[in-house]
C-alpha positions in Angstrom: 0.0 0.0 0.0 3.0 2.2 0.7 4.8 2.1 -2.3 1.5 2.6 -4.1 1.1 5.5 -2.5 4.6 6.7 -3.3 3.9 6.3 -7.0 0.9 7.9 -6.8 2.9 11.2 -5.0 5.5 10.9 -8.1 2.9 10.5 -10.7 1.6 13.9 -8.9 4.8 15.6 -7.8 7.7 14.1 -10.4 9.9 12.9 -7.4 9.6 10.4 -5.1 10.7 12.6 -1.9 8.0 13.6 0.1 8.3 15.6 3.4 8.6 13.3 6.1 5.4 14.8 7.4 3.3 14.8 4.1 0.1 12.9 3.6 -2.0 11.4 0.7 -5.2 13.4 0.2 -7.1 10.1 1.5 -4.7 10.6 4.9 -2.4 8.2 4.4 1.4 9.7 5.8 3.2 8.8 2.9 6.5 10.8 4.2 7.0 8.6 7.0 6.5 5.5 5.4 9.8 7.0 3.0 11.5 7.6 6.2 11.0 3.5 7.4 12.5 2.8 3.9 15.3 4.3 4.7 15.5 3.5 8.3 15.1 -0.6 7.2 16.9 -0.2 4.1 19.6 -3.2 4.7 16.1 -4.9 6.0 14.3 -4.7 2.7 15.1 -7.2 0.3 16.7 -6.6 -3.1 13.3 -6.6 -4.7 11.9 -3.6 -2.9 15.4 -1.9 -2.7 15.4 -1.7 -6.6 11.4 -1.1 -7.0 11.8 1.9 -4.7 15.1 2.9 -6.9 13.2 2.9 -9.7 11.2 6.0 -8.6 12.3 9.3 -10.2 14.2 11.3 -7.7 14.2 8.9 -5.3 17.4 8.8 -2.9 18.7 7.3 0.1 19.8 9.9 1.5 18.1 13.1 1.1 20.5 15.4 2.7 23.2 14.2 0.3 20.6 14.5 -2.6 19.7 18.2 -1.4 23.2 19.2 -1.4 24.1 18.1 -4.8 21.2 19.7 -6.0 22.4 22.8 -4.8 25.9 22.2 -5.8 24.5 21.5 -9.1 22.7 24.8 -9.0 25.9 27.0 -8.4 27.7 25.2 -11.0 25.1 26.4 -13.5 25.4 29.5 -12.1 28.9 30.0 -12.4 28.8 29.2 -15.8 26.2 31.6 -16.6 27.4 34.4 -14.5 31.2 33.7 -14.2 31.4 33.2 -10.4 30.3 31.5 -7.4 29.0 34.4 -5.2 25.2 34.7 -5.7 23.9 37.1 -3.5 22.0 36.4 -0.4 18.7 36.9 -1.8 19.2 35.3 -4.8 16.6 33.2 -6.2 16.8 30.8 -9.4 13.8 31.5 -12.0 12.0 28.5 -10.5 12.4 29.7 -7.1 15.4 28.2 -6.0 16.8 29.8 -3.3 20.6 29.3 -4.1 21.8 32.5 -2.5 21.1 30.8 0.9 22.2 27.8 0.2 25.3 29.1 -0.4 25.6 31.1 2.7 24.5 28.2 4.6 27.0 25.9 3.4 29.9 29.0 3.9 28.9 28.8 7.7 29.0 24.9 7.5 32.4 25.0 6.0 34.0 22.7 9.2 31.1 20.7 9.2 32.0 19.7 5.3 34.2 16.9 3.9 37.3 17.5 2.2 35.7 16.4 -1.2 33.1 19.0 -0.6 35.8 21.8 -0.2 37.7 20.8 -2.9 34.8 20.9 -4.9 33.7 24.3 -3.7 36.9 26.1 -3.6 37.3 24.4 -7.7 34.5 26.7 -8.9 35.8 30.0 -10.5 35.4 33.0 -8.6 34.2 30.7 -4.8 34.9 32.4 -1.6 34.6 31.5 1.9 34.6 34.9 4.1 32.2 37.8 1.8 33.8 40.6 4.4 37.1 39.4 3.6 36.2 39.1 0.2 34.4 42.8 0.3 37.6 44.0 1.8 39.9 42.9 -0.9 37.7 44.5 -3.6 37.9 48.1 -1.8 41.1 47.9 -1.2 42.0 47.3 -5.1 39.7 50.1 -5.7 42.3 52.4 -3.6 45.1 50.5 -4.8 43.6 51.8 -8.6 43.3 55.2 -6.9 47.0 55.3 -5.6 48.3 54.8 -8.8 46.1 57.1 -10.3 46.7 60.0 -8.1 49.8 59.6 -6.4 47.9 59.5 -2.4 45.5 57.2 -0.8 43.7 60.7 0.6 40.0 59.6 -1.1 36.9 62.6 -0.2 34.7 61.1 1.5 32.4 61.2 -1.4 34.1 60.0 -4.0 32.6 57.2 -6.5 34.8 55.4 -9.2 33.9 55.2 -12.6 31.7 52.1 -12.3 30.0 52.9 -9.2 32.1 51.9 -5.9 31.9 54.1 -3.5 35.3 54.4 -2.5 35.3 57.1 -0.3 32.9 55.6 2.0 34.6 52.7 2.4 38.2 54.7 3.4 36.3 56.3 6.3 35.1 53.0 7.0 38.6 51.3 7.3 39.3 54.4 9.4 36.9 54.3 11.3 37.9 50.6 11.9 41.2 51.1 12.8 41.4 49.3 15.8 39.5 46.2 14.8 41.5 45.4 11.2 
């Protein structure tokens, strides 16, 4: 009944990974019958093992299969946009929400395997720390402005050419003197 169920859901839904809470309209609490698979897995016999790997999208392990999705979601990203630092908000046209995925797996970065980090820190333009990151760019902006006009004295309001708003960001390391 269970695995009828579950092909009912992926008939309905195109996966077979259901929230662990979710229920068939007729009440039947399809997630947590998923979640026994998994639980009794070496239980099962071979027959059911490959019936229930036969489902689209199903998985083992979910937590795996959601980070590769979103590891697989960067990696489009970086190819489309040329580097690996979507910003916090940002969303994929199907309502992905990649940006904190991202963020989520920056703050996890002990947590990670080695593969993981090797993967990550593989993709053009990947960083771990965004202030560190952020700090770098400003201070290439007044690196640019050094050579450019012979001091590192920036008005407070002054705004390169494309935007940056350098001047803001020299009282800000001045302000921070104490704390870099």
């Amino acid at each position: 009944e269970g695995f009828k169920k579950l092909e009912e859901f992926v008939q309905e839904n195109g996966h077979a990974r259901p929230e662990k809470r979710y229920k068939s309209p007729d009440g039947y609490n399809i997630g947590q019958w998923v979640l026994r698979q998994r639980i009794v897995k070496e239980e099962l016999n071979q027959d059911r093992k490959e019936k229930l790997e036969s489902l689209v999208g199903w998985t083992w392990d979910p937590i795996e299969f959601q980070w590769q999705e979103g590891f697989r979601r960067l990696k489009a990203f970086v190819e489309q946009e040329g580097h690996a630092r979507p910003a916090g908000s940002f969303m994929s046209s199907d309502g992905y929400p990649l940006g904190k995925w991202v963020i989520s797996q920056r703050t996890r970065q002990e947590k990670l395997t080695q593969e993981k980090i090797i993967k990550f820190e593989s993709l053009e333009g990947w960083i771990w720390s965004v202030l560190e990151f952020q700090w770098e760019v400003g201070f290439e902006y007044l690196q640019a402005f050094v050579e450019q006009e012979g001091h590192a004295r920036v008005p407070a309001s002054h705004q390169t050419e494309d935007g940056y708003k350098l001047g803001q960001w020299v009282g800000s390391q001045r302000a921070k003197k104490g704390q870099l």
